[in-house]
C-alpha atoms as an extended CHARMM CRD file, in Angstrom:
* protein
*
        65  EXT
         1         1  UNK       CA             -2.6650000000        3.2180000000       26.8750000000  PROA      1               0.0000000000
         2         2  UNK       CA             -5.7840000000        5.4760000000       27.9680000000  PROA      2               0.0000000000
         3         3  UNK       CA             -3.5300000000        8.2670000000       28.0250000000  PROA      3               0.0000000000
         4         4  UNK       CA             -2.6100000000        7.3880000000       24.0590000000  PROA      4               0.0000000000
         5         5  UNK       CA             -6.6960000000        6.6470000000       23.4480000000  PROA      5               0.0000000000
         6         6  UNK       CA             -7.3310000000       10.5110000000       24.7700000000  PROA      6               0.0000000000
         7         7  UNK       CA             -5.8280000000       11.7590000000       21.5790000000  PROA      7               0.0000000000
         8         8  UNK       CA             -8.4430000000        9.9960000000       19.6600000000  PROA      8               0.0000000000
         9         9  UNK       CA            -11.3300000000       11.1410000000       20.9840000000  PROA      9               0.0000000000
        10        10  UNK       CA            -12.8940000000       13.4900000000       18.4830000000  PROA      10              0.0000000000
        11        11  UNK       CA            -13.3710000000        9.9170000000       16.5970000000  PROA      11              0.0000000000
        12        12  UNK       CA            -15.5360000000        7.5060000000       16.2780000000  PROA      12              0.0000000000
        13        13  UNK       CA            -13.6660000000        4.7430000000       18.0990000000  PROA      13              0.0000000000
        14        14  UNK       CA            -14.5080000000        2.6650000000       21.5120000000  PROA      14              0.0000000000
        15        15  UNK       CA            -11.8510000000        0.7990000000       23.7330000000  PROA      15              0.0000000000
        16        16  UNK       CA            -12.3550000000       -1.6680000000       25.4880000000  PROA      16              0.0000000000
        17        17  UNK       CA            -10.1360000000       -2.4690000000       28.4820000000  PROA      17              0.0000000000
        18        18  UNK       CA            -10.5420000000       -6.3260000000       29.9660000000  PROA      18              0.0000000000
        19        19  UNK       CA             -7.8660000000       -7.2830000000       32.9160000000  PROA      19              0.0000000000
        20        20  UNK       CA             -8.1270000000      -11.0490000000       33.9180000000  PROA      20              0.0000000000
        21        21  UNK       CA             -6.9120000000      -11.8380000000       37.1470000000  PROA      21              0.0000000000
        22        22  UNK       CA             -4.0000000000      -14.5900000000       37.1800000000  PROA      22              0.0000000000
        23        23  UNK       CA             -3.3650000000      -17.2300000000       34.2150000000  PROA      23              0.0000000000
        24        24  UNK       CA             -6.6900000000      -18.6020000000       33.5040000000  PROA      24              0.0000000000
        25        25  UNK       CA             -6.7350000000      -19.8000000000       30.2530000000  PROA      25              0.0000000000
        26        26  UNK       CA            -10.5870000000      -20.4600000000       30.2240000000  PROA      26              0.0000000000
        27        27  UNK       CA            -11.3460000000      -16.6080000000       31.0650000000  PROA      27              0.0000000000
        28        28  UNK       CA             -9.1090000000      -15.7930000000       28.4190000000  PROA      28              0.0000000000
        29        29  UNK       CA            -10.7120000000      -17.8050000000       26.3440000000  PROA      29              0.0000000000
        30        30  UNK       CA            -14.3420000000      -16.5450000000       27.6470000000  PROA      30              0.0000000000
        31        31  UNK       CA            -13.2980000000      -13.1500000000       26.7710000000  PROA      31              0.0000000000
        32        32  UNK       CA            -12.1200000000      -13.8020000000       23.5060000000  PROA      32              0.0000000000
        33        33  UNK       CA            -15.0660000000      -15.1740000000       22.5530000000  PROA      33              0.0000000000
        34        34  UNK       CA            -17.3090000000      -12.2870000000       23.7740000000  PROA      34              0.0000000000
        35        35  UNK       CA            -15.2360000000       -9.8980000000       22.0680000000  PROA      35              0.0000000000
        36        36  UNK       CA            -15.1090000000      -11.5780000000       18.7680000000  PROA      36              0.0000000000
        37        37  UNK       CA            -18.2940000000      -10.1890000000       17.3210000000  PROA      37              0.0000000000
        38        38  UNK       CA            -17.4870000000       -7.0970000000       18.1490000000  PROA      38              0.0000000000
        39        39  UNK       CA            -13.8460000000       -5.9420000000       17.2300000000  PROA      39              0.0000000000
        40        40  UNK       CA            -11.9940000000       -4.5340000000       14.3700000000  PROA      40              0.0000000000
        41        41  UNK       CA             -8.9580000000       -4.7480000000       16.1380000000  PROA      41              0.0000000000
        42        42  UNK       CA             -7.6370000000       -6.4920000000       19.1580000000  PROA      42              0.0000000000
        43        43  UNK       CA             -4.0920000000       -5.5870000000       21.3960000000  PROA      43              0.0000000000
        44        44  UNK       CA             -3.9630000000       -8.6560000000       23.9530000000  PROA      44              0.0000000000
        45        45  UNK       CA             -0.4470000000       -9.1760000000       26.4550000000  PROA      45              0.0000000000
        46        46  UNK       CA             -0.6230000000      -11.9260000000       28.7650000000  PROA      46              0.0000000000
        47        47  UNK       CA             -0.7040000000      -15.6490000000       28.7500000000  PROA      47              0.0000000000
        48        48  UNK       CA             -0.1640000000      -17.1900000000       25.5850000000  PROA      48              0.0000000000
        49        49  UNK       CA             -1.3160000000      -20.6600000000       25.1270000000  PROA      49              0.0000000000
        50        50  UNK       CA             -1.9140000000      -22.9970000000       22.0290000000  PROA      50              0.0000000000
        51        51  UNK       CA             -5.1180000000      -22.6180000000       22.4660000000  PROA      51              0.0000000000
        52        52  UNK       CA             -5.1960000000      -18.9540000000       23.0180000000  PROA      52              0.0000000000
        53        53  UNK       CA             -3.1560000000      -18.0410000000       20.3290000000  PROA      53              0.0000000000
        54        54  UNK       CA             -4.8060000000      -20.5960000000       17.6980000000  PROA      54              0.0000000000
        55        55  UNK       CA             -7.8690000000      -18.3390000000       19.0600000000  PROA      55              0.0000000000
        56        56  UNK       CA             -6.4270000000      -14.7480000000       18.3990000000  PROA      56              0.0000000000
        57        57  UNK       CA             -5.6400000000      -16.4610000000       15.1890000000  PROA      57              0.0000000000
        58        58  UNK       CA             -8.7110000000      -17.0390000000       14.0880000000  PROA      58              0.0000000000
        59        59  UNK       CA            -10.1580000000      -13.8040000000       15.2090000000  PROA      59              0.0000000000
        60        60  UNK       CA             -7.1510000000      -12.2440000000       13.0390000000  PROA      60              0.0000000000
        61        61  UNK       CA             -8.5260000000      -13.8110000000        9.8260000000  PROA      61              0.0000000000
        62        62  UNK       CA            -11.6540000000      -12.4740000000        9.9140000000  PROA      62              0.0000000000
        63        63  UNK       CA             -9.5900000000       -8.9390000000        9.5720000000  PROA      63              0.0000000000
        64        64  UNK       CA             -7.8930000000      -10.1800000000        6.5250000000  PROA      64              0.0000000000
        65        65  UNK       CA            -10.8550000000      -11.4390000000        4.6000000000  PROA      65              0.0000000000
């Protein structure tokens, strides 16, 4: 993925790389939260609980309003 993000460079675009150790749903969730605010798009892999993806989910809608 930071080898794709290179070729975007001469724009005006930040990444923001989070790894959470393990399957901790709560730091998952911590981290969703602090990103919320502050993305116009989000790529997430990992664990995917209810109440993660109800989460992503309502992070999503704020991109389709």
């Amino acid at each position: 993925m930071k080898e794709a993000i290179s070729q975007f460079r001469d724009y005006p675009i930040s990444v923001d790389f989070r790894h959470i150790n393990g399957v901790d749903e709560e730091e998952y969730l911590n981290v969703l939260d602090e990103l919320e605010s502050k993305v116009n798009a989000l790529i997430i892999a990992g664990l995917q609980t209810k109440r993660i993806v109800e989460k992503v989910n309502q992070i999503a809608k704020k991109f389709l309003l």
